[in-house]
N, C-alpha and C positions, 0 to 999 in steps of 0.2 A: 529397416526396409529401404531399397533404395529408390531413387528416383523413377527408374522408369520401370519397377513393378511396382510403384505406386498407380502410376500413369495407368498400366497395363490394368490393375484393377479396378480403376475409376472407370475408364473406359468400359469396360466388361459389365460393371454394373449397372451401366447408363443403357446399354444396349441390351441386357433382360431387362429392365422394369420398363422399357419401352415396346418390349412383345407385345401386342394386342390380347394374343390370350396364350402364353407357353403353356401347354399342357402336357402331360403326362400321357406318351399313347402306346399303346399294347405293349407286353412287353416282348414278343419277338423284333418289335424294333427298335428297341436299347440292346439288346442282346447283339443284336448285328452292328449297332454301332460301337460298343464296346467291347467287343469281341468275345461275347458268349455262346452257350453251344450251338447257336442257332447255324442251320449250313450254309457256310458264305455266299455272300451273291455274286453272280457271274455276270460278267456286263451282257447288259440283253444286244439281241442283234441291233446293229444300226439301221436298219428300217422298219423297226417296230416303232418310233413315233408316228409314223406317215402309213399303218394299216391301212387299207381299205374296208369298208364295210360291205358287208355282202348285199347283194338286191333283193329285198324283200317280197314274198309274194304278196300283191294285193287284197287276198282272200284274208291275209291276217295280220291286219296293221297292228292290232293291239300287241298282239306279239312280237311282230316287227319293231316296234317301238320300245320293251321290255329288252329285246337284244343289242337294241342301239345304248340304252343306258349302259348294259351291263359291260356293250364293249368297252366303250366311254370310261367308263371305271379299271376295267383291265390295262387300258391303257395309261390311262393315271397312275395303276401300280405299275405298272412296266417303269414310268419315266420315275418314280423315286427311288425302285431299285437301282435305275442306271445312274441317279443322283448317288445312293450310296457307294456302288463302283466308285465312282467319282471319286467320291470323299475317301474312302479306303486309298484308292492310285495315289493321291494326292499325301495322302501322312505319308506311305511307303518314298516319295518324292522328298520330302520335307528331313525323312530323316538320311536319306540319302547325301542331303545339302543341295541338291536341288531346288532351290527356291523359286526360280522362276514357271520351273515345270509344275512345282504346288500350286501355286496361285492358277496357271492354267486350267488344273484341274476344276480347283476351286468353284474359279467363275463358269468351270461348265455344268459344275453341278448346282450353283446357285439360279444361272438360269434355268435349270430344265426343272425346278422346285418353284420357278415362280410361273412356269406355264401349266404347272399341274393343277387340275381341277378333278372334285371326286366328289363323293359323301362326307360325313360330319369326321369318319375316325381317319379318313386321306386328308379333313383338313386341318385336323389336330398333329399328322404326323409332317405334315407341312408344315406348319409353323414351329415345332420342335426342330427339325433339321434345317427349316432356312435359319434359326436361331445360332445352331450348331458351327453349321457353316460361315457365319459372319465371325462368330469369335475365332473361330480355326485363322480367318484370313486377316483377324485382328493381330491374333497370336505369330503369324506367320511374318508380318510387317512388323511387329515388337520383336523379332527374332534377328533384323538386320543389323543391331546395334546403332554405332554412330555412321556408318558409309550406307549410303545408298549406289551399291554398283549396279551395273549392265542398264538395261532400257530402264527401271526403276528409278536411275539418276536424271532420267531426262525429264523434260519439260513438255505434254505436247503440246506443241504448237497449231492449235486451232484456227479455222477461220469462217467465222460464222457473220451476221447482218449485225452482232451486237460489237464484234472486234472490227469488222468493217466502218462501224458508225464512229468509233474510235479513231479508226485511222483518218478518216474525213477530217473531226476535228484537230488531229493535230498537223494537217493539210492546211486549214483555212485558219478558223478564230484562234488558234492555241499555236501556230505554227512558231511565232515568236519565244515562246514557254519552250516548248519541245527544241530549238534548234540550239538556245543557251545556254538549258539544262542539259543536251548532250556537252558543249562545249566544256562546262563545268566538272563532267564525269570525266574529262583527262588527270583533272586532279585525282581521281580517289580510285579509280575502278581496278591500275594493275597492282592496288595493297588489298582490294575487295576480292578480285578474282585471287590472288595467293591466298588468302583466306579460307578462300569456298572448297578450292582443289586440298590442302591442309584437310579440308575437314569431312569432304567426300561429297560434298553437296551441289547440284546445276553450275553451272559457270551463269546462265541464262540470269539465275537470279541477283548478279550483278549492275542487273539495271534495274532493278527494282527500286534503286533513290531515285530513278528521275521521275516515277510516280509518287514517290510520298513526299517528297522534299525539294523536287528539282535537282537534285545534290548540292544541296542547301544546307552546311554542317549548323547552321544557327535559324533555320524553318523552324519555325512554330503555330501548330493550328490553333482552332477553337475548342478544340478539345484538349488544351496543355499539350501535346503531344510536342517534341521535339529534338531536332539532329537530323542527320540524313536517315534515319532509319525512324523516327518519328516515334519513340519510345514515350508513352505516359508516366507518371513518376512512380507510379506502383509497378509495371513491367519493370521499369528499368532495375528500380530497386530488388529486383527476384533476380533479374542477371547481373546484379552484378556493380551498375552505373548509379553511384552518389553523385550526393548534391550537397552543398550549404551554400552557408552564405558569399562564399568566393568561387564556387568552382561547380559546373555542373556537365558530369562525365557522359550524358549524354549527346552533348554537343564534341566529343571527343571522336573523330573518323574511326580511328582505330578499336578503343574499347566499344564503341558503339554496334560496329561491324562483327565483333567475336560476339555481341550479348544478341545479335540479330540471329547471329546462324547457331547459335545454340537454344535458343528459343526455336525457331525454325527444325530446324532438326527433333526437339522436342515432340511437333507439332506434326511431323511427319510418321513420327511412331505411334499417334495418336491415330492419326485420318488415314497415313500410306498414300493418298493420294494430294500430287503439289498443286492442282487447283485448289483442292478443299482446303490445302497447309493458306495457301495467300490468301483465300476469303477470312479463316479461322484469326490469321496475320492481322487485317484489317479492323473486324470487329472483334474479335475476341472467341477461343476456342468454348465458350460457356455458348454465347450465342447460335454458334453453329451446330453443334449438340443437342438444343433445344431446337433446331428445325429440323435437324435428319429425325430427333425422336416422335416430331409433330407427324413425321410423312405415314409411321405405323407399317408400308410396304415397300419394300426396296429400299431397306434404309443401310445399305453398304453402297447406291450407286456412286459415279461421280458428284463432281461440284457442278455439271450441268442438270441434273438432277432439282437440284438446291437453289439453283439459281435463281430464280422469279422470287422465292422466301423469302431470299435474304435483306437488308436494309438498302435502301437503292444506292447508299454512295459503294457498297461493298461490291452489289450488281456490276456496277461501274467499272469497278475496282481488278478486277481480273480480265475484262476485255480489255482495259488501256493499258496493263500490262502487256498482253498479249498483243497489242497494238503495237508496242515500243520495238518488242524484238522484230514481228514483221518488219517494221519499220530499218532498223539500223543492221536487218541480216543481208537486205536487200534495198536501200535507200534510191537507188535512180530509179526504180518500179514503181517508186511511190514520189516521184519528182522532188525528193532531197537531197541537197551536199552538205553532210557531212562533217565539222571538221571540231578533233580534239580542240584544246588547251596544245600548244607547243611544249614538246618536251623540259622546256627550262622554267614549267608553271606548273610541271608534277606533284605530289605533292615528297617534298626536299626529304632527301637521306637525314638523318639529325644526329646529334649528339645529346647529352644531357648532363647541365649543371645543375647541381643543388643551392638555391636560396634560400633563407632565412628570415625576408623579411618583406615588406611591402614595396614593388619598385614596376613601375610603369615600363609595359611594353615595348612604348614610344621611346622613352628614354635608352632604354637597351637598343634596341635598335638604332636610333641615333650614334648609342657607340661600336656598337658592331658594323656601322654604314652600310646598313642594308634597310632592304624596303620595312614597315608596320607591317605590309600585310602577310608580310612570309613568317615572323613570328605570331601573327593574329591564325593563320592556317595551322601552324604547330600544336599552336596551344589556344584552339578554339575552344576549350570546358573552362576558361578563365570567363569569368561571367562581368568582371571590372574593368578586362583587358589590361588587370596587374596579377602580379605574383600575391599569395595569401600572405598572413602574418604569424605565418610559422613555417617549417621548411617542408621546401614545396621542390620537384626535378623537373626543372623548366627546358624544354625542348629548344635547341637551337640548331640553325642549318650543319652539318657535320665538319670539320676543322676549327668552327669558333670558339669552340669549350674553352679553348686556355687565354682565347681573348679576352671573354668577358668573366673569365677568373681573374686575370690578372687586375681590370678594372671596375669589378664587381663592387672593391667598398668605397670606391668613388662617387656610384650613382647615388645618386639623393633617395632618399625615403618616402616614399608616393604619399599624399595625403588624401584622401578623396572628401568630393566636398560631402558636403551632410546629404546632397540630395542623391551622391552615389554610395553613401556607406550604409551598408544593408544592416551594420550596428546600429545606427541611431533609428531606424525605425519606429514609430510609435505606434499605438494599437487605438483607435474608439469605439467603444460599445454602442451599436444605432440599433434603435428601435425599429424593426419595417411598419411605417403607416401605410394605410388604405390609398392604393395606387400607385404604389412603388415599385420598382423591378432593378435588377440587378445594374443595370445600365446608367438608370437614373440616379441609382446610391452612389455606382464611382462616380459621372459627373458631380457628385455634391461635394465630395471629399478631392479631386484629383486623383484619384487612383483608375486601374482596370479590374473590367468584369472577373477579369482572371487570377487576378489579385486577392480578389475578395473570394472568390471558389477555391482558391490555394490554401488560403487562412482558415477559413470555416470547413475544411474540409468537404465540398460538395462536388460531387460529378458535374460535368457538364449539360448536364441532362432535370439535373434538381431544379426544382418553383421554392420561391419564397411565399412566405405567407403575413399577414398582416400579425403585427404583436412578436415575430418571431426576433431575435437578437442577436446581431453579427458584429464580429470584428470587422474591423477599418482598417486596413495598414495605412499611416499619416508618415509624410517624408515631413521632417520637417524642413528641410532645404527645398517645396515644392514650392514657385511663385503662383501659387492658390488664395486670393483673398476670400474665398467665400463664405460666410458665415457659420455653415457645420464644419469646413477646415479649423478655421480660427475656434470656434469650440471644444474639437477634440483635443485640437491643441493643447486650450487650455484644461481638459479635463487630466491630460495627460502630465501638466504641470503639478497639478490638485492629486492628483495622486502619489506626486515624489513627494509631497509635503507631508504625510503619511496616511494616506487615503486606501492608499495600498494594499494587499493584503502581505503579510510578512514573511509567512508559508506557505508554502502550494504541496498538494499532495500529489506524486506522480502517477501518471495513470499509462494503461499499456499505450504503447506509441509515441511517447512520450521524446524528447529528444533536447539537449540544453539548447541549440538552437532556436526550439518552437519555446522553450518554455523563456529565452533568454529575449524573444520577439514578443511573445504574448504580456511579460512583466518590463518593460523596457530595461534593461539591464545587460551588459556586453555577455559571452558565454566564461571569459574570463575572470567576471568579477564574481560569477554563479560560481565556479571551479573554484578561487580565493576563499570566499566567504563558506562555501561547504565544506573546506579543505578536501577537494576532489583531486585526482592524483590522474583518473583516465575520464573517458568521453563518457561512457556508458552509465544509463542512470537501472535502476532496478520498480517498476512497478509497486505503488505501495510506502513507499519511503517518502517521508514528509524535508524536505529545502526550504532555504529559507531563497528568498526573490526578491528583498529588498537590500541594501548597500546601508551599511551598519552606522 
């Protein structure tokens, strides 16, 4: 099964077990939606919503009042047959390749099903066919594959008191933020905008780093999120973007920007609608699914719909988008100048040498006589600001390749000190006592909160508890005298002495990195001593984790 009739199914199913009540209702009207003998409906007149009621004689209100129901009712069946019209117009459209004409339909028969009101078996077949109708328009938006053409590709451009409040602050308190962060998107926007066109997707959503990142290729939140596109390590790792101990591809402009717009596009087959894809973008497409399912009615509207639900930095999150473009479509309207990065701080055409061993940026640079920061921009997923220690194709501005070929085994051999090499690591097992929080455990070790959520695998959203038991990551190169550094320390010595455990059993997830940081031990003396020949370990399978 492939990806996106998976998608299509998840979706599908999320949106029946969210019906309040799908029922089963007569069956002349499954027959007319599936095209059994029942006699087709013809679209009723167009001023059969807006009847008038006749004038009742006063002598006989109770019957006056039995008439008013039963119009009331007639009229309810009026507007769902003209929903079925609808819906019929609309497949004969769809299969045509008329897409846009289907979705018209669509939404004319989805409104005229949520203004119907009747008896119990008009509101059984309501909810049957507003059911009907949202998968039709689910189906109909999973039918565009990877392009979103005609008005479908566009963005609307709203402007409401919550994109207005937006605009304000990057007016006044944020004006500084906003004016640098455009400055910085001379670097990356016309490799972002090739991208988007490539792949069928808004050009608009090319400013979208300067709300997550500033276009900030090395931003990082409180939620681990990071790069210009602000990828978590579980996202990343679904499109695409690794990580170890030398190099993390989501600080990479390039790969970062294809794992954006293919996620996004994803997100678009799911929702169809690009406010809902940026909210979904922000918090998570699980979140956003659990509030359209919460709503029970009108749960195909837009993301204005949604809005008030959702978590407030998300709320946020799509008006200061919609901020940025008002903002840079029309910049003297809103009393700002403007101005890239100068064409010669693009981000640089390159070449690419392969190296084989560990060698500082600065140093290459020094021999290629060019700036650090133009190789730091290059090759911003270098997390040492050196090449790894094994072969690695190191981005250079384009004509230098045979420079730094030629001088290549000249440069020295980067050593990094202990406090930069993500090898020596060491791990201490802490107890959480009564009163402690995440904050307070790194001040005790020198490390960050974030550090320690990396290691123990916790969201950024987890509590610790008293008695519970975390890893520490301990640098030993940290000028930390504090007494639980200096102890883990030394626990960590107490365990090369053979304290150790000798074997570890690998468990799913598992990776020589985490197990080669978890037991302090390089990945290569794990790979030596297992006689391991590739990366990949298999669940289940007992290593040994100490040095013979």
């Amino acid at each position: 099964m492939n990806k996106e009739n998976f998608i299509r199914i998840v979706v599908c199913t999320v949106f029946f077990l969210m019906s309040p009540h799908v029922a089963f209702a007569e069956k002349g009207f499954f027959q007319r939606l599936f095209g059994g003998s029942s006699t087709p409906v013809q679209e009723a007149d167009k001023g059969s919503q807006k009847r008038s009621l006749a004038v009742l004689p006063e002598e006989d209100m109770n019957a006056g009042t039995e008439a008013v129901v039963e119009d009331d009712e007639n009229i309810s069946q009026d507007m769902m047959e003209r929903a079925l019209s609808f819906l019929d117009e609309s497949q004969a459209r769809w299969k045509k390749g008329d897409v846009e004409g289907a979705v018209k339909f669509l939404d004319q028969a989805y409104e005229l099903v949520l203004n119907t009101n009747g008896d119990t078996v008009i509101a059984r077949e309501k909810d049957d066919l507003r059911l009907l109708i949202s998968k039709r328009i689910l189906a109909v938006y999973s039918s565009m594959q990877t392009k979103t053409d005609g008005k479908y590709s566009e963005i609307p451009l709203v402007m409401n008191d919550d994109v207005a409040r937006e605009i304000r602050l990057f007016q006044t308190r944020e004006r500084e933020f906003f004016l640098a962060s455009y400055r910085r998107s001379g670097l990356f926007r016309p490799m972002i905008v090739a991208e988007l066109k490539k792949a069928g997707l808004p050009e608009e959503l090319s400013w979208l780093p300067l709300v997550e990142s500033g276009f900030k290729s090395t931003a990082l939140s409180h939620a681990r999120a990071l790069g210009l596109w602000q990828f978590i390590p579980s996202t990343g790792y679904q499109y695409g973007l690794n990580r170890d101990e030398w190099i993390d591809e989501r600080m990479d402009s390039e790969k970062a920007t294809r794992g954006a717009i293919s996620y996004m596009r994803d997100l678009h087959q799911m929702f169809g609608d690009w406010l809902t894809v940026l909210a979904a973008y922000n918090c998570g497409e699980g979140r956003v699914l659990k509030v359209i399912s919460g709503q029970h009615i009108n749960y195909l509207d837009h993301f204005w719909d949604l809005y008030r639900r959702l978590p407030n930095e998300t709320a946020r999150y799509v008006p200061r988008f919609l901020a940025t473009i008002h903002i840079v479509r029309d910049p003297q309207k809103y009393g700002m100048t403007l101005k890239t990065n100068p064409p010669s701080e693009a981000l640089y055409p390159y070449g690419v040498v392969r190296t084989n061993r560990s060698i500082s940026l600065a140093d290459i640079a020094a021999r290629l006589q060019i700036s650090e920061d133009v190789l730091n921009i290059l090759n911003a997923e270098l997390r040492l600001k050196a090449t790894p220690d094994r072969e690695y194709d190191l981005k250079v501005p384009l004509g230098d390749e045979g420079v730094l070929a030629a001088v290549l085994d000249e440069i020295p051999t980067w050593e990094p000190s202990p406090a930069e090499d993500p090898r020596r690591i060491r791990y201490a097992r802490h107890k959480v006592a009564k009163g402690q929080t995440f904050a307070s455990i790194a001040r005790m070790y020198g490390t960050s909160v974030g550090a320690i959520r990396d290691v123990n695998r916790l969201s950024h959203k987890a509590a610790i508890k008293r008695g519970q038991v975390l890893l520490i990551p301990v640098s030993p190169g940290k000028a930390n005298s504090s007494p639980a550094v200096k102890t883990a320390q030394g626990n960590a010595k107490a365990a090369a002495g053979g304290k150790k455990p000798k074997q570890y059993l690998v468990k799913k997830g598992d990776t020589l990195f985490s197990i080669s940081q978890r037991f302090g031990i390089s990945v290569d003396e794990l790979k030596r001593i297992n006689k391991l020949s590739g990366s990949t370990l298999k669940a289940g399978v007992t290593i040994r984790v100490d040095k013979p």
